[in-house]
C-alpha positions, 0 to 999 in steps of 0.5 A: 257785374262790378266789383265783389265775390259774384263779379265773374257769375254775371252771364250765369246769374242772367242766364238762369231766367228771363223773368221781369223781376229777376232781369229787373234785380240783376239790373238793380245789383249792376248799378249798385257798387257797394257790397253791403248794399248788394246783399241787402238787395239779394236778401230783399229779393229773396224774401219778395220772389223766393218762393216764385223763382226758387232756383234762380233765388237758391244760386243767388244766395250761395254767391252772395253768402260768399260775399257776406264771409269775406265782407264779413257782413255777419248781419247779412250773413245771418239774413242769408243762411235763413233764406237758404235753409228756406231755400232748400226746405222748399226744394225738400232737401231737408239735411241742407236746409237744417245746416243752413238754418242751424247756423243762422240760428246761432249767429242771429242768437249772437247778433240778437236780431229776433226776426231772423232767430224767428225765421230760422227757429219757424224754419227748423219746425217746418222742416222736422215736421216735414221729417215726420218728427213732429214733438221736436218741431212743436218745441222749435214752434213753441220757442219761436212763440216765445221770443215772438213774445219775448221781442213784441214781433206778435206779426210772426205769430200767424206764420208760426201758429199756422205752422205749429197746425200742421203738426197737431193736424199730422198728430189727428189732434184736430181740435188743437189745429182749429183752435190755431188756425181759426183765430189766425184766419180771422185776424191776421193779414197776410201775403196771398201764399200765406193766407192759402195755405191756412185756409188749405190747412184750416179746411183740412181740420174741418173736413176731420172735424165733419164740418164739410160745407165749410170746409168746401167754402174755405178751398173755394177762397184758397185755390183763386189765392193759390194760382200761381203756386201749382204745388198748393194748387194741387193740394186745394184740388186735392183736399176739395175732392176728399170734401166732394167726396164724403159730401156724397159728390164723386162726380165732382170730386173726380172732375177736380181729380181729372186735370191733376192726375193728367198732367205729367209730372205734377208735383202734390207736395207743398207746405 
């Protein structure tokens, strides 16, 4: 690669996968000589394929947060640190990620980008509802809320509100995730990954609420959405047996049971 902090990781960065869309970015970066450009490029990609290339997307932002320091490219940086914290949420490495999202938190406050503040406040709440402290995530949820309303970005309100469910379901306060996740399923359009996990976690207030025909109805939509993400497959699978099973339907629910609890080293957890 030509030119800045990651020139020396060229073989590295291309040996990581042989995936179209990661060989197609490192071309993309190779014919790009301008650094500030670069990291835009990195930031994009880490928003378009993170999630489905989490590894790769995790070495590429440490390299180019380097970049961003010495270019001293605080909106990038900024950009860089949320996508790491989201990085490291994922991989459930839950001390990084907060470090991570901290500081962006606090130089997106300076810099006064509202999306990033979102990203990084949301960021904050997943992560200490995924440490089990769920008062302190829904203060981060509902600060978020506000600024979301604070700057007219109302897009973040599904992602945030879809979020802000999952604690009051972890809570059994069931009623106050429905009344969340009903009004963002019916209203809001949303990235394939996005809408699964809100009709997962929408079918989960049902089936608590006994409401289990629509709940089945809901998983039947989120496991076609969910295909290329095994973690929430596993977690459709799993929540369609419980709906299987208090309908009355063992058979089925351990024909959905059967695959997961064969194949080796499945991992259940998702977001």
């Amino acid at each position: 690669m030509g030119g800045g902090a990651v020139s020396n990781d060229d073989r590295f960065l291309r040996g990581l996968s042989a995936e179209g869309p990661w060989q197609r970015f490192l071309d993309a970066w190779d014919a790009e000589p301008d650094a500030i450009r670069r990291i835009d490029l990195a930031t994009a990609f880490a928003a378009e394929q993170g999630r489905l290339l989490p590894r790769e997307t995790g070495e590429l932002l440490l390299r180019v947060l380097v970049l961003a320091r010495e270019t001293e490219y605080r909106l990038g940086q900024a950009h860089i640190l949320a996508n790491l914290g989201w990085n490291r949420l994922d991989a459930d490495q839950y001390q990084s990620a907060r470090s991570y999202l901290i500081e962006g938190l606090e130089l997106a406050r300076e810099l006064k980008d509202s999306a990033t503040l979102l990203r990084c406040l949301n960021g904050l709440g997943a992560c200490y509802t995924d440490m089990g402290l769920f008062e302190r995530a829904i203060t981060h949820y509902r600060e978020a809320l506000e600024e979301a309303d604070r700057s007219r970005l109302i897009e973040h309100h599904g992602l945030i509100l879809t979020n802000l469910a999952r604690c009051h379901i972890d809570l059994g306060q069931y009623e106050a995730a429905r009344q969340c996740l009903e009004q963002v399923v019916e209203t809001s359009e949303s990235l394939p990954l996005n809408r699964a996990i809100r009709l997962h976690r929408l079918a989960t207030t049902y089936r608590h609420l006994g409401r289990l025909d629509e709940a089945q109805s809901l998983l039947d939509d989120a496991l076609l959405l969910a295909e290329p993400y095994p973690s929430l497959v596993v977690q459709c699978s799993v929540e369609a047996a419980w709906v299987r099973h208090l309908g009355g339907q063992d058979r089925e629910a351990e024909d959905l049971l059967r695959p997961l609890l064969e194949a080796p080293g499945t991992d259940s957890r998702g977001r």
